[in-house]
C-alpha positions in Angstrom: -70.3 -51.8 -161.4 -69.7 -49.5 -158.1 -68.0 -46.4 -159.4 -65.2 -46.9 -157.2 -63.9 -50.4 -159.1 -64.9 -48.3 -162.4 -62.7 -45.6 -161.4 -60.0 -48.3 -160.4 -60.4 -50.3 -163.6 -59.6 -47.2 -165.9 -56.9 -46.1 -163.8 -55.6 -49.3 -164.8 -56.2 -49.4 -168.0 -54.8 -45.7 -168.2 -51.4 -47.0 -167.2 -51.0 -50.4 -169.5 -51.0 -47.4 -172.1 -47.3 -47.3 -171.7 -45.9 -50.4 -171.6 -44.1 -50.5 -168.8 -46.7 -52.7 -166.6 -46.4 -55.4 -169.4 -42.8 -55.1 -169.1 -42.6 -55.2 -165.2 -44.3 -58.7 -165.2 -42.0 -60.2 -167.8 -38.6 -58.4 -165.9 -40.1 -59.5 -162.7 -39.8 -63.7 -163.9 -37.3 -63.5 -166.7 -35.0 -60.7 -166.3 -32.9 -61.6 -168.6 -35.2 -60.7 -171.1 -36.0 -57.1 -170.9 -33.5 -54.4 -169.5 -35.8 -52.6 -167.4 -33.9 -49.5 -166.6 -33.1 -48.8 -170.1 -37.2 -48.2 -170.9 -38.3 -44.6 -170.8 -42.1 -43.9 -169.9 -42.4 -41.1 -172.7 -41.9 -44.1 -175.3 -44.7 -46.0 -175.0 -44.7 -47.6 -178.6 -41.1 -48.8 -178.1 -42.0 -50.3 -174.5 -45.3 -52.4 -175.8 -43.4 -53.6 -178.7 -40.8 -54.3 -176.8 -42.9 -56.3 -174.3 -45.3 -58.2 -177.0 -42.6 -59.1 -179.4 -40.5 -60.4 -176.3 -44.0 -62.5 -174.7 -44.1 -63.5 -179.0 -40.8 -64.8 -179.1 -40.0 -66.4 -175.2 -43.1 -66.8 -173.8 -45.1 -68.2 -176.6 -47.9 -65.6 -176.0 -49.8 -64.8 -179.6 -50.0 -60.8 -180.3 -53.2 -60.0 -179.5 -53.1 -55.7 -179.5 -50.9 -53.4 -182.2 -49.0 -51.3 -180.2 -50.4 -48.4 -181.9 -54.7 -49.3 -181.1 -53.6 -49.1 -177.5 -51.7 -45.8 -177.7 -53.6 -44.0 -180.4 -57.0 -44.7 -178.8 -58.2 -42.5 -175.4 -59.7 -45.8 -173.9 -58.0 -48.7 -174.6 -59.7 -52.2 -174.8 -59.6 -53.5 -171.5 -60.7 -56.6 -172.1 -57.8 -57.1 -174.6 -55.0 -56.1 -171.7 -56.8 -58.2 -169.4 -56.2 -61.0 -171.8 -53.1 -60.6 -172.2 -52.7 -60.3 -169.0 -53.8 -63.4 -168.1 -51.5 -65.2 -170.5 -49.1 -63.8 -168.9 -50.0 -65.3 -165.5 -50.2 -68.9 -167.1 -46.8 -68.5 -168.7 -45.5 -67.7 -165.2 -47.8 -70.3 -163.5 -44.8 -72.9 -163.0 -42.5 -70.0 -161.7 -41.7 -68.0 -158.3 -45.1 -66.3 -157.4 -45.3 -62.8 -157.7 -44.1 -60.4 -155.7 -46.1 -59.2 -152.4 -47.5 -55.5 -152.4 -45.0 -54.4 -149.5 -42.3 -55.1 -152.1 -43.3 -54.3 -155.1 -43.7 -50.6 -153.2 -40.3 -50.5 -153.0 -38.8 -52.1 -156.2 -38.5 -50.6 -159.7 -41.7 -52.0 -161.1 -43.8 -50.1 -158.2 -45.5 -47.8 -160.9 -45.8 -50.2 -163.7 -47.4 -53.2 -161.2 -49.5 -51.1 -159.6 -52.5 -51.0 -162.5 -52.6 -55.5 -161.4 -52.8 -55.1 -157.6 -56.1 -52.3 -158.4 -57.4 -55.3 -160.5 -57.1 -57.3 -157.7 -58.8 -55.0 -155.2 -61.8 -54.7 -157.9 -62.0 -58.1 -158.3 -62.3 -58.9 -154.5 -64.7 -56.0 -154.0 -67.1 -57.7 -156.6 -66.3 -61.7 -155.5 -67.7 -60.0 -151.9 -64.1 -60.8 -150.1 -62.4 -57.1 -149.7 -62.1 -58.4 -145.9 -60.0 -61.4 -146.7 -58.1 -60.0 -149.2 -57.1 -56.5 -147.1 -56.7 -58.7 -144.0 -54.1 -60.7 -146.0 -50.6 -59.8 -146.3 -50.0 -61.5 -149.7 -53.6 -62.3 -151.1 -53.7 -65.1 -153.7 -52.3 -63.9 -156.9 -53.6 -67.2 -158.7 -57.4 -66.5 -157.6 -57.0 -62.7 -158.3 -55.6 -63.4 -162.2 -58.8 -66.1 -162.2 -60.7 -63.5 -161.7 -59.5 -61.3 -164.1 -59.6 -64.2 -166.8 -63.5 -64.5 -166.6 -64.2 -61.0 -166.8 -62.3 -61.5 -170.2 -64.5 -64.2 -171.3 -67.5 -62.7 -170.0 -67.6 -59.4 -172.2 -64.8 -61.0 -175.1 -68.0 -62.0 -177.1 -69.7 -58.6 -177.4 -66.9 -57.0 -178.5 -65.2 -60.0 -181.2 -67.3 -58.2 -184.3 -66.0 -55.0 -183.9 -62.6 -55.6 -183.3 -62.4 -58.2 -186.8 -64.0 -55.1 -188.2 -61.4 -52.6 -187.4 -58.9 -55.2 -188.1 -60.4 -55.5 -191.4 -60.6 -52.2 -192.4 -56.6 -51.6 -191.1 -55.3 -54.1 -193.2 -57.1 -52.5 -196.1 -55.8 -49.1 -195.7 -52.6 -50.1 -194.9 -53.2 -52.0 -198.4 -54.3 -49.1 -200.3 -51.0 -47.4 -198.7 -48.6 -50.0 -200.0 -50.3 -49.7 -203.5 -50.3 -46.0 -203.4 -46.4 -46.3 -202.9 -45.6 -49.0 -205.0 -47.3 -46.5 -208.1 -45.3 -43.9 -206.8 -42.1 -45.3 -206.8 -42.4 -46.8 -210.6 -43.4 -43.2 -211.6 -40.4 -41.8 -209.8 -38.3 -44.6 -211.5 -39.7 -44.3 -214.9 -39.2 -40.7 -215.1 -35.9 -41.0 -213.6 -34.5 -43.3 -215.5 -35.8 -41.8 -218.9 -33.8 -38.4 -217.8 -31.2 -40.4 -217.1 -31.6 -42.0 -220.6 -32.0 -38.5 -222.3 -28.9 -37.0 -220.8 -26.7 -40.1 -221.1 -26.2 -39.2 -225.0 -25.7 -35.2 -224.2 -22.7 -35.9 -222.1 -21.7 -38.9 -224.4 -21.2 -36.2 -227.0 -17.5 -35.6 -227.6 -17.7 -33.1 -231.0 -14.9 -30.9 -231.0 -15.9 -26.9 -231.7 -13.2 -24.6 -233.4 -13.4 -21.6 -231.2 -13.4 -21.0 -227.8 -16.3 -19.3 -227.1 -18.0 -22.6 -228.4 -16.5 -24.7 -225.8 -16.9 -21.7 -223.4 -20.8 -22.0 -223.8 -20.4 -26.4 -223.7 -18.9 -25.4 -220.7 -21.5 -23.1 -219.2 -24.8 -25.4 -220.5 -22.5 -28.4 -218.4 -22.3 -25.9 -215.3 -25.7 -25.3 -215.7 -27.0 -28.8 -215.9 -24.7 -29.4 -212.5 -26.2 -26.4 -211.1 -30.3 -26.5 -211.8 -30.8 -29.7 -213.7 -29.1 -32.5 -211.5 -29.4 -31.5 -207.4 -33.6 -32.4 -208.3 -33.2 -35.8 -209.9 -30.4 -35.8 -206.5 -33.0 -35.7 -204.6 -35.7 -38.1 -206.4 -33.1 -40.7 -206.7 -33.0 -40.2 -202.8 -36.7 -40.0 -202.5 -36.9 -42.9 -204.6 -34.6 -45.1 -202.2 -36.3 -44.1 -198.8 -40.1 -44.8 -200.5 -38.8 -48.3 -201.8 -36.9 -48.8 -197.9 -40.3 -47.8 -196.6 -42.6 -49.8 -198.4 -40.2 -53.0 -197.6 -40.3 -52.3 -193.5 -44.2 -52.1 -193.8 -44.7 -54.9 -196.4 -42.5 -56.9 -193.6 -44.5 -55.6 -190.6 -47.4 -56.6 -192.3 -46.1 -60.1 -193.2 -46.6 -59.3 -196.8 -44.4 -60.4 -199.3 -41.6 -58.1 -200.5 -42.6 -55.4 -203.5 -40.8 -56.4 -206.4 -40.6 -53.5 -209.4 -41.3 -54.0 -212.7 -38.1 -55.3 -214.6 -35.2 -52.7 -215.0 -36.7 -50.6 -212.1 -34.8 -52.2 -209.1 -33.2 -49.7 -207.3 -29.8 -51.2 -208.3 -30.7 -50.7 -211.6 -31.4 -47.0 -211.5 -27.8 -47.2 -209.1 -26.4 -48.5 -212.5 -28.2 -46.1 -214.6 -27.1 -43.6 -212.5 -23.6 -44.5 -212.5 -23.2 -44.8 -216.1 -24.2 -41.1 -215.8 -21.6 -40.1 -213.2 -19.4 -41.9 -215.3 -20.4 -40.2 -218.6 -20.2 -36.6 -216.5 -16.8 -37.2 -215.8 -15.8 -38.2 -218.6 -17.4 -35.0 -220.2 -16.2 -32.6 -217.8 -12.8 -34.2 -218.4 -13.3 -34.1 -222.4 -14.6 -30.2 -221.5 -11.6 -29.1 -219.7 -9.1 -31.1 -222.2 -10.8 -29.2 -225.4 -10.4 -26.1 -223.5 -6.8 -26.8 -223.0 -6.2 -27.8 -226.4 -8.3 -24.3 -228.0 -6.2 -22.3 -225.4 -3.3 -23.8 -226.6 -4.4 -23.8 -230.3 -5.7 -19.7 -230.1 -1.7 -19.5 -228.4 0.3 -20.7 -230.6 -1.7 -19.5 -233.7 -0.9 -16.0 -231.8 2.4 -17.5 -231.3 2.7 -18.3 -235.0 1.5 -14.8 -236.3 3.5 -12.8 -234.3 7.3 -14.7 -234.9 5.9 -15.0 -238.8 5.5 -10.9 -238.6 8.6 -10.0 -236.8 10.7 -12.3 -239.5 8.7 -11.1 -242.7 9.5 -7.5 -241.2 12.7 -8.9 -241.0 14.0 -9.9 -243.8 12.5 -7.1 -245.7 15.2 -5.5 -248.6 17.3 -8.1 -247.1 17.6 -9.6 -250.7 18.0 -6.6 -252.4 20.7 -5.8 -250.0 22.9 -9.2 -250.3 23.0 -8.7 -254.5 24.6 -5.7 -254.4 28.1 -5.7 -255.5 29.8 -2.5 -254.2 32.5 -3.8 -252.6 34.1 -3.9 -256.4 35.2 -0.1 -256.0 35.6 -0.3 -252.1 38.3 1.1 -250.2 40.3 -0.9 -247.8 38.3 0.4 -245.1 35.5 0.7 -246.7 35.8 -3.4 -247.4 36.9 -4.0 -243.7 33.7 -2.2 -242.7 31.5 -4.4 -245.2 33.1 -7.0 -244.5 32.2 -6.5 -240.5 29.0 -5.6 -241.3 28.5 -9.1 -243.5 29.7 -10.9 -240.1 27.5 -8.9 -238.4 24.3 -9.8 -240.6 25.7 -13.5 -241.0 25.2 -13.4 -236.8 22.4 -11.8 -236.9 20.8 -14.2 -240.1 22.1 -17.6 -237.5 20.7 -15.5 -234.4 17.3 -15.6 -236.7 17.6 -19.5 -237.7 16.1 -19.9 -234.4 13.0 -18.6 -235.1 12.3 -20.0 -238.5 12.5 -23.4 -236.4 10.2 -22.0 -233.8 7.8 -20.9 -236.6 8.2 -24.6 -238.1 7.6 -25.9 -234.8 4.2 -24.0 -233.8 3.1 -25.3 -237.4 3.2 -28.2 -237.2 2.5 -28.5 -233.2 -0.9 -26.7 -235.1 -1.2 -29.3 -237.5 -1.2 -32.4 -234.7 -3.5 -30.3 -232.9 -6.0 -29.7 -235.7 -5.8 -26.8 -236.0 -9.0 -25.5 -238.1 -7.0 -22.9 -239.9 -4.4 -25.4 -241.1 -3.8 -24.7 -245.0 -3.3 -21.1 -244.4 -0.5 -21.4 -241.9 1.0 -24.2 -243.5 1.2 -21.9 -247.0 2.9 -19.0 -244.9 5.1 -21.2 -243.0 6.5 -22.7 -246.5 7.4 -19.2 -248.0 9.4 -18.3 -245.0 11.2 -21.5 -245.4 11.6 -21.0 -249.5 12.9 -17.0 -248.3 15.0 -18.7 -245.6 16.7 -21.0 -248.1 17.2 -18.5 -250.6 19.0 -15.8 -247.9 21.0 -18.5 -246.9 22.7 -18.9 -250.3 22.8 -15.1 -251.2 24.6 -14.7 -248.0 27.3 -17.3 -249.0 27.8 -15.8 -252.0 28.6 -12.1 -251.0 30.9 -13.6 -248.0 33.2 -15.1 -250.7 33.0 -11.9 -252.9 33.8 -9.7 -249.8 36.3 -12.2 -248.9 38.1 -12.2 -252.3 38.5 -8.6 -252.0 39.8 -8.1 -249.0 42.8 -10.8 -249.9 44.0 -7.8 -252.2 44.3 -5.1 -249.2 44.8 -7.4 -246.4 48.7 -6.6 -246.5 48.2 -2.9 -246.1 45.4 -3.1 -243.9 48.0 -5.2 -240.8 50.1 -2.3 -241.3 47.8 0.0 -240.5 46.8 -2.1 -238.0 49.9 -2.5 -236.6 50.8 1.1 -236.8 47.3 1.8 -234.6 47.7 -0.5 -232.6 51.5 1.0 -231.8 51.2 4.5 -232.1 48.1 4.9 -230.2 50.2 3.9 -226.4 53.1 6.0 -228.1 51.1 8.9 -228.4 49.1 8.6 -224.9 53.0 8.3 -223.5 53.7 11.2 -225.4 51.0 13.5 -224.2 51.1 12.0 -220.3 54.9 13.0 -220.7 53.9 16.9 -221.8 51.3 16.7 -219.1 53.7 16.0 -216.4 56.4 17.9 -217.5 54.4 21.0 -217.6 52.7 19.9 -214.3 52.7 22.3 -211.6 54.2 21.2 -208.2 53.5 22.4 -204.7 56.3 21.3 -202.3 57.0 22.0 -198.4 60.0 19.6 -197.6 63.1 19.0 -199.0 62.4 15.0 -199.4 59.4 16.0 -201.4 61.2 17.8 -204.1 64.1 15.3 -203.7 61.5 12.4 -204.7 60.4 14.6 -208.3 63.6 15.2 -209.1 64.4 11.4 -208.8 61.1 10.7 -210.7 62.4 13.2 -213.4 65.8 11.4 -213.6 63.9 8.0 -214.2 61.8 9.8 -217.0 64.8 11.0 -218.8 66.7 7.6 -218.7 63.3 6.5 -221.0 64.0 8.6 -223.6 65.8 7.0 -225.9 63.7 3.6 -225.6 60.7 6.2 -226.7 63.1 7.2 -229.9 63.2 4.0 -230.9 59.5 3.2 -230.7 58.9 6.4 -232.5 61.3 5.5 -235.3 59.4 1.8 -235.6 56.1 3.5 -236.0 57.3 5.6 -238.8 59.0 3.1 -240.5 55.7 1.0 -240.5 54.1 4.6 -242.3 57.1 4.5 -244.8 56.4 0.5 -245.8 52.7 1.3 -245.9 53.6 4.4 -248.8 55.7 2.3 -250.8 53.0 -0.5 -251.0 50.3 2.0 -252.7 53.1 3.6 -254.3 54.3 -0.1 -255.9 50.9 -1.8 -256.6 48.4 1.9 -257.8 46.4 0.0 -255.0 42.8 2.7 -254.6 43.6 3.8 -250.9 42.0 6.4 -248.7 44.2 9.2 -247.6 43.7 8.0 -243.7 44.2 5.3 -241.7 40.8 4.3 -241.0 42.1 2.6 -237.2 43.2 5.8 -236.4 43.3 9.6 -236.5 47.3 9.6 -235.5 49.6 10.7 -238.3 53.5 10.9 -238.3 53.5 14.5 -238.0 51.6 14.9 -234.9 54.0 12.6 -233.5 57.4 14.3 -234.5 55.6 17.5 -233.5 55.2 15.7 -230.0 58.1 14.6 -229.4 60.0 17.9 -230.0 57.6 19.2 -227.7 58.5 16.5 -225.4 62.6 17.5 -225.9 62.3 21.3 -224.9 60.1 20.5 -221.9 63.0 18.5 -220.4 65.6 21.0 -219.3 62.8 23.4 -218.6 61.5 21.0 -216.1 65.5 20.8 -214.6 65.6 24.2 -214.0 62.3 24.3 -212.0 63.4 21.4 -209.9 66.4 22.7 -209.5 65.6 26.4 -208.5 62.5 25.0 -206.1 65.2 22.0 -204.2 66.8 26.0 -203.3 63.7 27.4 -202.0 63.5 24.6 -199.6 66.7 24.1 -198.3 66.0 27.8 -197.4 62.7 26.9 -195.8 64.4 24.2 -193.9 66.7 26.3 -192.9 64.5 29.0 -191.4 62.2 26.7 -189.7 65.3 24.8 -187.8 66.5 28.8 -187.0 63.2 29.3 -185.3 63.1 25.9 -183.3 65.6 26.2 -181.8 65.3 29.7 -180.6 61.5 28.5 -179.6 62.7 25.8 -177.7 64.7 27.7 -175.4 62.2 30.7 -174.8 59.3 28.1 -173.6 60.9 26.9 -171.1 62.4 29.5 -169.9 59.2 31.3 -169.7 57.6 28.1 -168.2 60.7 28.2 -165.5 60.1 31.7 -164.5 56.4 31.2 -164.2 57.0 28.5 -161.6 59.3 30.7 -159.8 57.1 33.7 -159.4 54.1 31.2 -158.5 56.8 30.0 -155.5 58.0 33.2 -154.4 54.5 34.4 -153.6 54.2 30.7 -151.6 56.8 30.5 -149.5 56.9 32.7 -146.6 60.8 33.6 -146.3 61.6 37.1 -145.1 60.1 40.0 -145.1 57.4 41.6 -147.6 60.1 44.2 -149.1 62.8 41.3 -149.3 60.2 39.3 -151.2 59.2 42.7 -153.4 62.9 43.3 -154.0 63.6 39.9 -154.9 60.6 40.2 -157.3 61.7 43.2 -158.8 64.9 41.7 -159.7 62.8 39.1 -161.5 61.1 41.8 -163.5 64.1 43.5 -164.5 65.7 40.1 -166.1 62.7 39.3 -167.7 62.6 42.5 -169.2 66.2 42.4 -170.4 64.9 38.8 -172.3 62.8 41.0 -174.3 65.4 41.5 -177.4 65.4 37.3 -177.6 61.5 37.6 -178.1 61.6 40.3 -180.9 64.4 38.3 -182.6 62.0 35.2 -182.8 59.3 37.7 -183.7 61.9 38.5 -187.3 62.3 34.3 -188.1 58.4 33.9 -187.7 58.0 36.9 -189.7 60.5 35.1 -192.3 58.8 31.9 -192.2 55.2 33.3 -192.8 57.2 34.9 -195.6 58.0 31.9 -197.1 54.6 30.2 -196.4 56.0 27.6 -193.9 52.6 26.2 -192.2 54.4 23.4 -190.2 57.6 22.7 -188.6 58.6 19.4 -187.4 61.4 20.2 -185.0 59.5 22.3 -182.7 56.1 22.0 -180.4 55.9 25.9 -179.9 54.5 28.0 -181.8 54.5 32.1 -181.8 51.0 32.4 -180.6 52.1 30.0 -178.0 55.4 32.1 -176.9 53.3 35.3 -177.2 50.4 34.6 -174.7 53.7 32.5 -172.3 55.2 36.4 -173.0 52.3 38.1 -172.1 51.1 36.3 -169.5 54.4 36.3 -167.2 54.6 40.0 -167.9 51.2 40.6 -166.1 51.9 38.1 -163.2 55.2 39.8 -162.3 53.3 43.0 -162.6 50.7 41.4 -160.6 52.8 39.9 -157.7 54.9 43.0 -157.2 51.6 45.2 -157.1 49.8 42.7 -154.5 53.1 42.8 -152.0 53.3 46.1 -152.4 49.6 46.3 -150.9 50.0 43.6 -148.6 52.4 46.4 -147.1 49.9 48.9 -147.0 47.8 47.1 -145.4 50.1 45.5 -142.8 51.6 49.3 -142.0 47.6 50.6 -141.7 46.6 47.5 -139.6 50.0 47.3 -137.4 49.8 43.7 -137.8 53.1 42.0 -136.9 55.4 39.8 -138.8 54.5 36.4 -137.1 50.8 37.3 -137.6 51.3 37.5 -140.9 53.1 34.4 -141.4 50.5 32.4 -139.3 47.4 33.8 -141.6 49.2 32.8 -144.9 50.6 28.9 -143.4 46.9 28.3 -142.5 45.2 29.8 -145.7 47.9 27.7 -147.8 47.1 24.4 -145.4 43.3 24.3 -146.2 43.9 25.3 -149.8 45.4 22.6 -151.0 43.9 22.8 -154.2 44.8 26.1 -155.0 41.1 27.4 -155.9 42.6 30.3 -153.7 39.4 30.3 -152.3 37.5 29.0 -148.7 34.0 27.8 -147.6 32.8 27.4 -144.2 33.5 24.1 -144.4 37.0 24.4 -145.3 36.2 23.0 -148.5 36.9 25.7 -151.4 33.9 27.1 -151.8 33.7 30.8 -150.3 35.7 33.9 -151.2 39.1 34.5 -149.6 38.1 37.3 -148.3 35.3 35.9 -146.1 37.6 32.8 -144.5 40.3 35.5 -143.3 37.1 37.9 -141.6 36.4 34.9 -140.1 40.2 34.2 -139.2 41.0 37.1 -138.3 38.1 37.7 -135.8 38.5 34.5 -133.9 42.0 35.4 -134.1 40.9 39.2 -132.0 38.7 37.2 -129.6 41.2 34.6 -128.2 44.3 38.3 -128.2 44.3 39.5 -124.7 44.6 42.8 -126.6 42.7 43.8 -129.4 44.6 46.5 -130.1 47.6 44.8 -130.2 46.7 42.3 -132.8 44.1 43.8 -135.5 42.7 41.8 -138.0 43.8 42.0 -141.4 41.5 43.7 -144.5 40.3 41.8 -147.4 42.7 42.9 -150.0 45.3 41.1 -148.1 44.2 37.9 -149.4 42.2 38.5 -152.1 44.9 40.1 -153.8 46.6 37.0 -153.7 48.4 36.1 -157.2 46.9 33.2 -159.2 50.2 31.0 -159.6 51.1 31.1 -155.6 
């Protein structure tokens, strides 16, 4: 053969490897049998058994290659592929023809086709007809596939041993294979199932233990056996079902018949044999978990049981001893009463108790239905508490009549005693509240404060003879209570046991309570004095303070406007002022009078006074202060004088300096910024004044400008 068909033969051979040139001629005739563009070229195994079970099953084509001798071998048998492909071209005989070389270039099947169309250019190179062929635009496919055919035939009979051979010798090691894995899987089945059958009866095994720890360590050998023994068979029962799957798909591939196991091996009977031991598990973990409930509940109320048995054994302890004793026979009244009280007490506490002598009864026998290993002995204990139970019961009864008996005899005193607790105990609380209040000291400052004790006092006074009468009850129910033990020798105590009050500590009170009376008069009476003379004093004082404010306030404001207003001269203003000073002066006799009435009313220790606002603090500093602005005001005019004298300022000038400091000072800050706003000394605003005042004078001498002190002497209340 000339090594360039050679080459082109296992170039094509190279390429049926994968399957998809087999698949491009059936697509190419019958689409509708293969879906082309869902076949991938790195799955050659799916695409040739795609392609020869399709030509099997459509096309009537026999199977003449196993997908795996033409991808597990480096050189596949071309004489095989050649055969099939020239079924193939006798299938599709009666069909379309195939398509020409210009279009299979550009279709889908250009790569898988190509391997025919090299066939076909060998086959023309050797038939000695590579002109006509390449000079044709669609050579004959027919005569190519012909072609192709008898090289088949030509080297089919030198190769027919050897392939039955390697058929052969397949079939037997696939054989041995099967075998292998049909002994596998009745080991695995046999040994699983006889685990199976061993463990079955472990779970299956429901005896009860007694103590906890027992079913503590059932507990941990079950745990155990879920945790190391069972995930193995898991996974042989798994092993088991994919080897039996696997044996099945390859007996079918082989068209062997299906691998039956030996009887009670199917895999649905170890599904059943396993099931009956999922079931028995849960069923044991169930029986594990209820048997530890029932021991926890068994160990809890045999704790239970112990502990109320105890407590009631400590219980009634000398209880017996105590319920025979009979010494209520030489018992005092009280002394009965207090038994008696103490027998109610223990009859509570004895019906508090019956309780727990049914909870101990309980427990028993919640013990016994639970079977309870330690049965007898609680049984026995809980019967002698019931026989003590039974037996307190009636000694209790007993002593209650005796104690009830007894106290039939005294019960006649004992409600006067009552009674006379019950009434002299308020009586003598009244009694001592009444001495309490009486000899209570009072602090008054107004007259309607003393006027509401003294009417308090009345109201007291008009309950006096109601209290006699109570008093003379309680000692009547004494007297009765005398003649009784008198009458009937009855064995009394010397006390009344409801009370530590006796008729003599009450007569002694209420004598008490009569002298404190008219002492407490007298100190109303002498203190409703004492205020009126307060009162008096502190209306004296108001109304002498509420004529000096003012007045002060009045004379104040009229200095403040004599320094404002601008009418006459300075002396007429300092003579006017004067005259001020000397009246004020001559008020001074008014001031030390109020000074006497304060002294009086601090005296008295007045702190407050209702009809008034003023105080003598407030009339001093008033005094004080219009003392020192008089003093003031007349000192400044007087060097406003000085200064106009010194300066030779005239009368008008004067005038016009004080209207236009009093028209920017509106606020009377008594002070001037540049601005006119209040914020620079009075001193500097006149400087300024006064020298715009000299530039615009045709004469300086004529009009000089004032000093400082004219202005900043200036009193505060102008």
């Amino acid at each position: 053969m000339k090594p360039e068909l050679q080459r082109s033969v296992k170039i094509g051979a190279h390429l049926w490897k994968d399957g998809l040139g087999f698949c491009a001629l059936i697509h190419r005739h019958r689409p509708e049998l293969i879906d082309y563009g869902k076949l991938r070229k790195d799955d050659p195994m799916t695409n040739l058994n795609t392609a020869f079970d399709v030509a099997e099953k459509y096309l009537d084509i026999p199977k003449m290659l196993d997908a795996e001798d033409i991808v597990g071998t480096a050189r596949p048998d071309e004489k095989a592929i050649m055969t099939y492909v020239s079924s193939f071209y006798h299938a599709f005989s009666g069909a379309q023809k195939w398509p020409s070389l210009s279009a299979v270039h550009h279709a889908p099947l250009q790569g898988s086709l190509s391997f025919t169309f090299r066939m076909v250019h060998a086959t023309k190179c050797m038939m000695g007809q590579q002109t006509n062929i390449i000079s044709t635009l669609r050579p004959d496919e027919k005569a190519v596939m012909t072609y192709v055919s008898c090289y088949y035939h030509a080297f089919s009979g030198k190769q027919k041993a050897e392939t039955a051979a390697n058929r052969i010798c397949k079939v037997l090691a696939v054989n041995q294979e099967n075998e292998q894995l049909m002994e596998d899987y009745e080991k695995l089945a046999s040994d699983l199932l006889e685990w199976i059958r061993r463990t079955i009866p472990w779970l299956e095994n429901r005896l009860p233990e007694n103590t906890m720890q027992a079913m503590q360590q059932k507990l941990e050998d079950f745990r155990d056996y879920r945790r190391l023994h069972k995930p193995p068979k898991v996974q042989e029962k798994c092993q088991l079902e994919i080897n039996f799957n696997t044996l099945q798909t390859k007996l079918r591939l082989s068209n062997r018949p299906a691998f039956m196991p030996s009887e009670g091996k199917m895999v649905s009977d170890i599904n059943n044999a396993w099931g009956n031991l999922e079931g028995a598990e849960k069923g044991y973990e169930e029986w594990l978990l209820n048997e530890i409930r029932r021991l926890e509940r068994l160990d809890h109320l045999a704790e239970k049981f112990r502990q109320k048995a105890a407590i009631h054994e400590a219980w009634t302890e000398g209880k017996e001893d105590m319920l025979q004793k009979r010494d209520y026979e030489t018992a005092s009244l009280s002394e009965i009463k207090a038994l008696l009280k103490k027998h109610e007490a223990f009859e509570s506490d004895l019906a508090a108790h019956q309780d727990r002598v049914e909870q101990i009864a309980a427990i028993a026998q919640e013990l016994n239905e639970l079977d309870y290993y330690d049965s007898p002995s609680v049984n026995a204990r809980c019967q002698r508490i019931c026989d003590q139970w039974d037996a307190l019961g009636a000694l209790t009864q007993k002593r209650s009549e005796a104690l009830q008996r007894t106290e039939k005899l005294l019960e006649t005193i004992d409600q006067l005693y009552l009674e006379f607790a019950k009434r002299a105990a308020p009586f003598n609380n009244w009694m001592e509240g009444a001495m309490e209040d009486l000899q209570d000291t009072f602090i008054v400052h107004t007259i309607e404060e003393i006027q509401g004790l003294s009417t308090a006092h009345e109201q007291f006074k008009a309950t006096l003879p109601e209290a006699d009468k109570e008093r003379q009850a309680i000692l009547g129910i004494h007297n009765e209570i005398a003649k009784i033990v008198q009458t009937y020798h009855v064995n009394m105590a010397g006390t009344n046991p409801y009370t530590t009050i006796n008729p003599q500590e009450i007569n002694a009170k209420w004598e008490k309570v009569r002298q404190l009376v008219p002492q407490r008069d007298q100190a109303l009476i002498e203190e409703h004095a004492r205020q009126q003379n307060n009162e008096r004093l502190r209306r004296q004082f108001a109304n002498q303070a509420n004529v000096i404010g003012p007045w002060i306030q009045t004379k104040m404001e009229e200095i403040g406007r004599i320094s404002i207003e601008m009418h006459g001269t300075l002396e007429d203003q300092l003579t006017h002022l004067r005259q001020y000073e000397k009246s004020i002066v001559n008020y001074k006799p008014k001031i030390d009078q109020l000074e006497g009435d304060h002294q009086l009313i601090q005296e008295a220790l007045i702190f407050d006074n209702k009809h008034t606002n003023y105080t003598m603090e407030h009339i001093r500093v008033g005094w004080e202060q219009l003392l020192t602005t008089i003093a003031r005001t007349i000192n400044e005019i007087e060097n406003q004088i000085l200064t106009r004298d010194a300066k030779g300022i005239s009368q008008e000038q004067l005038n016009e300096f004080r209207a236009s400091f009093n028209h920017f000072d509106r606020n009377l800050v008594f002070t001037l910024g540049p601005n006119m706003s209040g914020t620079a000394p009075i001193m500097d605003e006149f400087s300024f004044s006064s020298l715009s005042s000299s530039s615009s004078s045709s004469s300086p001498s004529s009009n000089p400008p004032l000093p400082h002190a004219f202005f900043q002497s200036r009193p505060p209340y102008c």
